[in-house]
Residue frames relative to the residue before (quaternion, step in Angstrom):
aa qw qx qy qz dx dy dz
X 1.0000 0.0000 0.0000 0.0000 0.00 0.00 0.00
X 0.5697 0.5641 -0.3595 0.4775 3.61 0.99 -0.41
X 0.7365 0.5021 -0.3173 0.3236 3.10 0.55 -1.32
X 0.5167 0.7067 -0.2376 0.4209 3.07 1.83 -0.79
X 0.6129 0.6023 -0.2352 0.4542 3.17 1.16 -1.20
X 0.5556 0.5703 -0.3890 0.4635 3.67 0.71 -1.65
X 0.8794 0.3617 -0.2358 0.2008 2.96 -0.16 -1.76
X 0.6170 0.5515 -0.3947 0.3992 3.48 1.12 -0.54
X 0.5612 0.7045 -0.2274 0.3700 3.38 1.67 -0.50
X 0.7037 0.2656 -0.2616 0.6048 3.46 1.46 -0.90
X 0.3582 0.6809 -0.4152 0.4856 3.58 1.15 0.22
X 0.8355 0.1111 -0.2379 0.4826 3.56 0.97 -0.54
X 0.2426 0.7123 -0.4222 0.5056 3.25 1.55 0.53
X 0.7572 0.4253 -0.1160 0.4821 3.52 0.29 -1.41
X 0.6021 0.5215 -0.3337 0.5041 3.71 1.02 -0.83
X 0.7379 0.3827 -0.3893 0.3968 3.51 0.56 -1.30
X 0.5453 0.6932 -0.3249 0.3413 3.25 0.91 -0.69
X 0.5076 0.6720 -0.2575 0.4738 3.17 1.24 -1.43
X 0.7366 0.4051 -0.1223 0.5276 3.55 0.26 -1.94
X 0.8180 0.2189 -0.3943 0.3571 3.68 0.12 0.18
X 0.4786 0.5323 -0.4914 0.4962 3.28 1.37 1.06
X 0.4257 0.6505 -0.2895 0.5584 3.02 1.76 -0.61
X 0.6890 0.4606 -0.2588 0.4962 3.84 0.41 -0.64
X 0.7104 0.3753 -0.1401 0.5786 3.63 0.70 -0.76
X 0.6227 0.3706 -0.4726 0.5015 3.98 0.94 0.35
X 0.5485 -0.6698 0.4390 0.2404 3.54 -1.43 1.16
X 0.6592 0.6451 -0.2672 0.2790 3.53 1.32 -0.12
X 0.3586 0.7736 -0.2409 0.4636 2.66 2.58 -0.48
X 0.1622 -0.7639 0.5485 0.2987 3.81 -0.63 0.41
X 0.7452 -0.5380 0.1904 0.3449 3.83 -1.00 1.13
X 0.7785 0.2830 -0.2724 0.4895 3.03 0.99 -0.70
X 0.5079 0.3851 -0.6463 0.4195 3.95 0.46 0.69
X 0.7383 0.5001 -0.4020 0.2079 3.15 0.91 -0.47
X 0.4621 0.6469 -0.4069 0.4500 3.59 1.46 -0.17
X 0.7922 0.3401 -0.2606 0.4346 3.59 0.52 -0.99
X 0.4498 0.5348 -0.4804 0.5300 3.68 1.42 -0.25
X 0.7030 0.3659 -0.3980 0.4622 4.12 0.05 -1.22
X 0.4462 0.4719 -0.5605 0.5139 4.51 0.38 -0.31
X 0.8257 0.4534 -0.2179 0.2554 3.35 -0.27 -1.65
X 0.5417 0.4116 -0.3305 0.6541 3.62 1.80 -0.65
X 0.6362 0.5024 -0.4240 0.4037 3.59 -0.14 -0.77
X 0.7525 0.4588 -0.3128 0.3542 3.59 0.51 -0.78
X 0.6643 0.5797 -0.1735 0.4389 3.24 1.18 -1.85
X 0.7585 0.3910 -0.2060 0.4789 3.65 1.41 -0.83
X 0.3766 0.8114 -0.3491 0.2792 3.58 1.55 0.32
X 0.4727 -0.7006 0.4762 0.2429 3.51 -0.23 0.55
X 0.6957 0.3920 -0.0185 0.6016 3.45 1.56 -0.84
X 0.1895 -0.6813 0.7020 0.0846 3.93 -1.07 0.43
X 0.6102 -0.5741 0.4946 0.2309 3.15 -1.72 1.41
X 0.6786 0.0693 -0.0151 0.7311 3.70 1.26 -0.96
X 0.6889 -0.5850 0.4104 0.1217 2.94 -1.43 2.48
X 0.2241 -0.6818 0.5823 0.3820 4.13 -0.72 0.63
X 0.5546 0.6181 -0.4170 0.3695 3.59 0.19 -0.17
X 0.5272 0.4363 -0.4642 0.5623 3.75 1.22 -0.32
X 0.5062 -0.5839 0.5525 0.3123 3.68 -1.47 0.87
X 0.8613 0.1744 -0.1678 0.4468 3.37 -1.50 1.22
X 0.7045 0.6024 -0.1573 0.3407 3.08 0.21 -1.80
X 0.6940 0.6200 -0.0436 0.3634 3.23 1.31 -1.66
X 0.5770 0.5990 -0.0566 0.5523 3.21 1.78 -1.15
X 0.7406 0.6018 -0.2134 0.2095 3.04 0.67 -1.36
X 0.5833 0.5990 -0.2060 0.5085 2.78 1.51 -1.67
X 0.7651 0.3649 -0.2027 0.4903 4.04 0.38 -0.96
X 0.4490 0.7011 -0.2288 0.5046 3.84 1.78 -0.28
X 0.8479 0.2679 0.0973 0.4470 3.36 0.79 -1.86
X 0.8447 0.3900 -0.0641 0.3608 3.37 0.43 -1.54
X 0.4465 0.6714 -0.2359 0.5424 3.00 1.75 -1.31
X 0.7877 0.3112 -0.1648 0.5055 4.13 0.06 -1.46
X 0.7673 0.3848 -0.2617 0.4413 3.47 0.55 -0.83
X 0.6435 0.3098 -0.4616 0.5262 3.52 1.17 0.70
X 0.4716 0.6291 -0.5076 0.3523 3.27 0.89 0.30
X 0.6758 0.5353 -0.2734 0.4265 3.10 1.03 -1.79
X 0.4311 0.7517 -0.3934 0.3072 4.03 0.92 -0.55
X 0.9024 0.3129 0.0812 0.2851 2.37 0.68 -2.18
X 0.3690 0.6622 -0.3791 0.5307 2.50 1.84 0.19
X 0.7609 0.4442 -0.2858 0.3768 3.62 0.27 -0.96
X 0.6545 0.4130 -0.4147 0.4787 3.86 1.53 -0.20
X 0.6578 0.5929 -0.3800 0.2673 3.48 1.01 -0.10
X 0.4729 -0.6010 0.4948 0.4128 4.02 -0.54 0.50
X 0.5828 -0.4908 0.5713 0.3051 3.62 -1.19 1.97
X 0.5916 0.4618 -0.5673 0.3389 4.24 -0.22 -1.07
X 0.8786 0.4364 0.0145 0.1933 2.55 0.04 -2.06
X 0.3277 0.7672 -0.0479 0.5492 2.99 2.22 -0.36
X 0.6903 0.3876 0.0022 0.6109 3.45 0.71 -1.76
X 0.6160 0.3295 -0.3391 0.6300 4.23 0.32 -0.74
X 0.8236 0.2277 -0.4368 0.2812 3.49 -0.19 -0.81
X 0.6538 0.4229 -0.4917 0.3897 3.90 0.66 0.44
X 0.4011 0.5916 -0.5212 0.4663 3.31 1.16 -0.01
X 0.8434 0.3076 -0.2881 0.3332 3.83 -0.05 -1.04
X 0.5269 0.5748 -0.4403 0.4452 3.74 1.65 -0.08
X 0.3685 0.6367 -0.5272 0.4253 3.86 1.55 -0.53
X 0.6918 0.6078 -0.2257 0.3178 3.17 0.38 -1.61
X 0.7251 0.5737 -0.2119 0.3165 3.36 0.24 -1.80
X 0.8203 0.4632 0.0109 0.3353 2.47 0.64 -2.27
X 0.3054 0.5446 -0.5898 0.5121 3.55 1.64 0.45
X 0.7691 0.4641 -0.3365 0.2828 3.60 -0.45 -1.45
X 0.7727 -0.4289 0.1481 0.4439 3.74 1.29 -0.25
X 0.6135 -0.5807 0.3512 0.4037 3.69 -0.86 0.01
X 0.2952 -0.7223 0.5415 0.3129 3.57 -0.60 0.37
X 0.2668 -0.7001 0.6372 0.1805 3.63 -1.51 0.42
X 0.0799 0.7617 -0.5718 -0.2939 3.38 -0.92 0.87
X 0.3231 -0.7745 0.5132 0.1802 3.64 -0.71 0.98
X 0.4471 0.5933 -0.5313 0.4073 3.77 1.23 0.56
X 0.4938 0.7669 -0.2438 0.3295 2.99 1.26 -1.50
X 0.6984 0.4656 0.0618 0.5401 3.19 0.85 -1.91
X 0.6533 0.3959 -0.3633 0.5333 3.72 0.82 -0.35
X 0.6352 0.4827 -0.3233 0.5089 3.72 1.07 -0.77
X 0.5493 0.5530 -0.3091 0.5449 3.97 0.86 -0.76
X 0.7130 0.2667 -0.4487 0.4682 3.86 0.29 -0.84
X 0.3614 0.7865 -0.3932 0.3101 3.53 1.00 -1.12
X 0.7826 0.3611 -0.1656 0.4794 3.47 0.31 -1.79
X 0.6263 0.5364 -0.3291 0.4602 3.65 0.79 -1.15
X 0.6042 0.5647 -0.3470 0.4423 4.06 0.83 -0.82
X 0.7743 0.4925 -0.1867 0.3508 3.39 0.93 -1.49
X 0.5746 0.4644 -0.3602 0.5695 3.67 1.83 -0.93
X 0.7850 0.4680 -0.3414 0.2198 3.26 0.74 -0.67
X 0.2760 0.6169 -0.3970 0.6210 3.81 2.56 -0.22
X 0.7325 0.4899 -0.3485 0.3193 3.48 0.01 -1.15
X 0.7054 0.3306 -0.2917 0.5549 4.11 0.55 -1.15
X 0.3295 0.7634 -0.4328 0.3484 3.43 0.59 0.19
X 0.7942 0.4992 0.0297 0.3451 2.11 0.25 -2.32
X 0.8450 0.2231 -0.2626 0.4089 2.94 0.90 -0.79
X 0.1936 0.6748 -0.5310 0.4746 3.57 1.43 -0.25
X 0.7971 0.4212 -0.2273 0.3682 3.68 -0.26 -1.49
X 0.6304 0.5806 -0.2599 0.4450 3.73 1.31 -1.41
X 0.8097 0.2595 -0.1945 0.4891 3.70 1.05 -1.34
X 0.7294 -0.4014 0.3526 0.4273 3.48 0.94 0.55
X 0.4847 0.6325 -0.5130 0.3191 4.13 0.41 -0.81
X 0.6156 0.5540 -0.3669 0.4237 3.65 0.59 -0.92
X 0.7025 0.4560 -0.2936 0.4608 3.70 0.48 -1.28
X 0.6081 0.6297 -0.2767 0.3964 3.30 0.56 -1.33
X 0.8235 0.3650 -0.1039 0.4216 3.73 0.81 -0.74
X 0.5467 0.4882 -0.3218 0.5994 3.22 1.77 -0.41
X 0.6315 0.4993 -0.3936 0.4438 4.09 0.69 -0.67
């Protein structure tokens, strides 16, 4: 059953991969290719939108969102063009995993801003004071 697991694992390794060659062929139409580059950008992030180390929660995001934008994008992309671009991620994706570290700069981004935000308010409704006295 593991082994089962692995494999279904580089199986979507190779797909995302697939879809951001997909993104970078002119035959692609703009908009699979917008939601295909989210769906790479994420899957190749060094970082998650929700921390694995939170219980459940953590999983989910790489469990759920990760496959079910793949599958999406699959359906806006052209089967040809589709089919070459997972052939050459077979390829690629021996030699190693890519990192995208924009991806990951835009992910801390968000985490900085929820985290300016409860501040803020913590500070706005008083919670801050209330604990320092």
């Amino acid at each position: 059953m593991l082994a089962t697991w692995k494999a279904r694992a580089r199986q979507l390794k190779v797909e995302s991969y697939a879809l951001y060659l997909a993104c970078r062929d002119p035959r692609t139409p703009w908009y699979a290719r917008l939601l295909a580059g989210a769906v790479v950008a994420y899957a190749f992030s060094p970082l998650d939108l929700i921390p694995d180390p939170i219980p459940l929660l953590g999983y989910l995001d790489d469990l759920l969102l990760v496959p079910a934008g793949i599958l999406l994008a699959r359906r806006l992309i052209p089967p040809v063009v589709l089919a070459e671009c997972r052939a050459q991620a077979a390829a690629l994706m021996a030699q190693g995993k890519p990192v995208n570290w924009f991806a990951a700069g835009v992910i801390v981004v968000i985490w900085l801003a929820v985290a300016f935000w409860l501040a803020r308010l913590a500070m706005d409704t008083g919670i801050i004071q209330f604990w320092m006295n």
